[in-house]
C-alpha positions in Angstrom: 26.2 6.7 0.6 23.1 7.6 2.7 23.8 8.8 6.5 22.9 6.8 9.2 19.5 7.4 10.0 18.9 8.9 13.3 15.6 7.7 15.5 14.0 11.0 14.6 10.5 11.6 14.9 9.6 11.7 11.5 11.4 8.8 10.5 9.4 6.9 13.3 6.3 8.6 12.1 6.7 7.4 8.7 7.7 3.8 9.6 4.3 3.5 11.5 2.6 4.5 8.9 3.9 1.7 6.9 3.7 -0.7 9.9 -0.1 -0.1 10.1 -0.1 -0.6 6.6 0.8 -3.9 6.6 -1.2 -4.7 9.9 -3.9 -3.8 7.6 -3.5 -5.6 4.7 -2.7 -8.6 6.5 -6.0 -8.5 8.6 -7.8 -7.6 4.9 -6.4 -10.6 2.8 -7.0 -12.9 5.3 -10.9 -12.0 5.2 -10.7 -11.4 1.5 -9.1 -14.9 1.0 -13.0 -16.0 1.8 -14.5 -15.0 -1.3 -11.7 -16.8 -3.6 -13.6 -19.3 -6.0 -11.3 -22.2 -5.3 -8.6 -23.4 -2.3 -6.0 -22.8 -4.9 -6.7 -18.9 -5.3 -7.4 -18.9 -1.3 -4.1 -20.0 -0.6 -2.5 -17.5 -2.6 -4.0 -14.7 -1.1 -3.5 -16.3 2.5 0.1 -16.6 1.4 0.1 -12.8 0.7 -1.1 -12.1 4.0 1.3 -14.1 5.6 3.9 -12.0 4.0 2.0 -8.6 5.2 2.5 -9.8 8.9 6.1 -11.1 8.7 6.4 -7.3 7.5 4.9 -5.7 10.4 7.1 -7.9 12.5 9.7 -6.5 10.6 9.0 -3.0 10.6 7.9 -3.4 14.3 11.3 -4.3 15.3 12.6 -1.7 13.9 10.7 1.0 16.0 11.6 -0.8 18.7 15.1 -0.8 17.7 14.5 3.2 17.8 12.7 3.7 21.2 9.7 4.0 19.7 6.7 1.2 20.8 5.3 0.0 17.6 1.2 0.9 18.8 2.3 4.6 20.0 4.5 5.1 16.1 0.8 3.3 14.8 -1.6 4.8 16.5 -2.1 8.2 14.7 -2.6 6.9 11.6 -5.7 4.2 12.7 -8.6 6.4 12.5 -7.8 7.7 8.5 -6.5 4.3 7.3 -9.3 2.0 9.0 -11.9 4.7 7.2 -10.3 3.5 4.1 -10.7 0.1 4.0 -14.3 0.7 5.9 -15.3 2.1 3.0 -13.9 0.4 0.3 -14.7 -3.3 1.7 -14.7 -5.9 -2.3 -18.2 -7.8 -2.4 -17.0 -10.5 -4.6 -13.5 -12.2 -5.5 -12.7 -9.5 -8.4 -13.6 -6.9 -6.4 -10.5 -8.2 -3.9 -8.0 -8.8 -6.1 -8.6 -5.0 -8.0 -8.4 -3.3 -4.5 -4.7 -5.8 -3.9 -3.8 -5.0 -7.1 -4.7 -1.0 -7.3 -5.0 0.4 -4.0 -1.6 -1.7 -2.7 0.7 -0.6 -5.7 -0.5 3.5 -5.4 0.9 2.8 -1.8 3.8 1.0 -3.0 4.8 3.4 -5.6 4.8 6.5 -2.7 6.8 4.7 -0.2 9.6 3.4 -3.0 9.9 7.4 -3.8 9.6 8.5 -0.1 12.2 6.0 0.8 15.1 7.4 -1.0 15.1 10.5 1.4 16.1 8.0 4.4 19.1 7.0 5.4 20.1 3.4 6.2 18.7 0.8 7.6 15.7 2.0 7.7 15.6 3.2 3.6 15.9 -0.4 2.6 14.0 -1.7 5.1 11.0 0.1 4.0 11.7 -1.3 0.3 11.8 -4.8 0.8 8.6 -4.6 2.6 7.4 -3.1 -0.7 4.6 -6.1 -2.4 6.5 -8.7 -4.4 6.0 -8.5 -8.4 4.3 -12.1 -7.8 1.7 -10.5 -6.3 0.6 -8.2 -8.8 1.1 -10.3 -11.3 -1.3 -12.8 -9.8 -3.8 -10.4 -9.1 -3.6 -9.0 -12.6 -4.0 -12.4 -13.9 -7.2 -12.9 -11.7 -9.0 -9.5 -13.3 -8.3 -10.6 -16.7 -10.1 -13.9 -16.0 -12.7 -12.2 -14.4 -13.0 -9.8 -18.2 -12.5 -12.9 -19.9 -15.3 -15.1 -18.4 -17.6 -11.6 -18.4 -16.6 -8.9 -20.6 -19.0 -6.4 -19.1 -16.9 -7.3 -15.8 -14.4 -4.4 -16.9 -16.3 -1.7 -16.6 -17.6 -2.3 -13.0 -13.6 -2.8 -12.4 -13.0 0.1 -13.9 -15.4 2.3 -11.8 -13.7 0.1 -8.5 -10.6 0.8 -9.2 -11.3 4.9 -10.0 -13.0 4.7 -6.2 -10.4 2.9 -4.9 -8.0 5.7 -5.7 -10.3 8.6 -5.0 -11.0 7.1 -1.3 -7.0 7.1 -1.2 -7.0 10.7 -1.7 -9.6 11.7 0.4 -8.1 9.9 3.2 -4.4 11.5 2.4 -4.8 14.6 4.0 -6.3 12.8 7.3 -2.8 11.0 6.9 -0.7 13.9 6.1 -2.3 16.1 9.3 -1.7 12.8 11.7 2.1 12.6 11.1 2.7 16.0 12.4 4.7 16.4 9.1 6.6 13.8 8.9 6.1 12.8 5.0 6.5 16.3 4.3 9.7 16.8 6.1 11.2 13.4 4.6 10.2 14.6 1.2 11.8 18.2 1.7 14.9 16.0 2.4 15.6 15.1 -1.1 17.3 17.9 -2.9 15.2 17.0 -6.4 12.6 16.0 -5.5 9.7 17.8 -7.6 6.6 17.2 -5.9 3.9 17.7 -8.8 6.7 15.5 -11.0 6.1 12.9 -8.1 2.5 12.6 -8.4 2.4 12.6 -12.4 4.8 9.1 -12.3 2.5 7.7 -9.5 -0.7 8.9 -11.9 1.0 7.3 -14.5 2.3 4.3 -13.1 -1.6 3.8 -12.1 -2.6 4.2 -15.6 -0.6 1.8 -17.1 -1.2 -0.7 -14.3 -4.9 -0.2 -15.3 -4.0 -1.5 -18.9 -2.3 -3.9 -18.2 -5.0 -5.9 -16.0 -7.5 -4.5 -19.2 -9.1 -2.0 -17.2 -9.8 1.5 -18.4 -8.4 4.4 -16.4 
């Protein structure tokens, strides 16, 4: 059973990290949701968003719970995750969904290993605000239309989804230097945790996402 999890800094660190996250993503699929083809596809992505903000509520709770005020626990983090979306802004519907269904599982997959160094409540707080299956699923659906209806589609995907990932990276060390630590010192927590292990599932858990949705890695 995990230890309580005391309102430490890195703990709060890392929770506004995610909190931003899904400030983000909310503020993203709501704009997104204007390039869907069709009021059926828009309301799924508006219902996605919906679920991003009733995840910052969540998570903003939380650091209150701690002491912390959400905007201070946020606030390092603004300048290297606003770049990324800055620069990676979809110009068309299948552009959207690759960056929901790429970009939000590489973060998904990092947290879910990241949260098994915390302690309760905070460990499985940070994995139910972790995207629903549904939501990749759809999204996957959505690029294999796109493929279907225009083959050549993949490719330019393809090429999407590889910047996607490398704006990730580039962005990661802005991250890492913001939290004064914090990911690092979570991470050191877990007595097994083999970093270059880590990032080969994550780099493999990408590649097999890109098959799935018929994209090449």
């Amino acid at each position: 059973m995990s230890a309580p999890t005391t309102p430490g800094s890195a703990v709060a660190d890392l929770l506004g990290l995610v909190a931003l996250g899904e400030l983000l993503a909310f503020e993203r699929m709501a704009g997104d949701a204007r390039l869907a083809p069709d009021l059926r596809r828009r309301a799924a992505l508006g219902e996605m968003a919906a679920a991003e903000i009733a995840n910052y509520r969540r998570l903003a709770a939380r650091l209150a719970t701690l002491g912390v005020p959400p905007e201070e626990a946020m606030r390092p983090y603004v300048e290297a995750l606003q770049a990324y979306h800055d620069s990676t802004e979809p110009r068309d519907w299948a552009e959207a969904v690759t960056k929901a269904y790429v970009g939000d599982a590489i973060t998904d997959d990092f947290l879910r290993e990241i949260a098994g160094a915390l302690g309760e409540p905070d460990r499985q707080l940070v994995l139910d605000v972790l995207h629903e299956s549904r939501y990749a699923e759809f999204a996957a659906a959505e690029i294999r239309l796109a493929i279907e209806a225009e083959p050549r589609v993949a490719h330019r995907l393809s090429m999407w989804a590889r910047r996607l990932v490398g704006e990730a990276l580039s962005q990661a060390g802005r991250v890492a230097a913001a939290d004064r630590g914090a990911l690092t010192a979570l991470i050191a927590q877990g007595e097994r945790v083999d970093v270059q292990a880590l990032f080969r599932r994550l780099i493999a858990a990408h590649t097999e996402r890109m098959a799935a949705a018929g994209l090449n890695n």
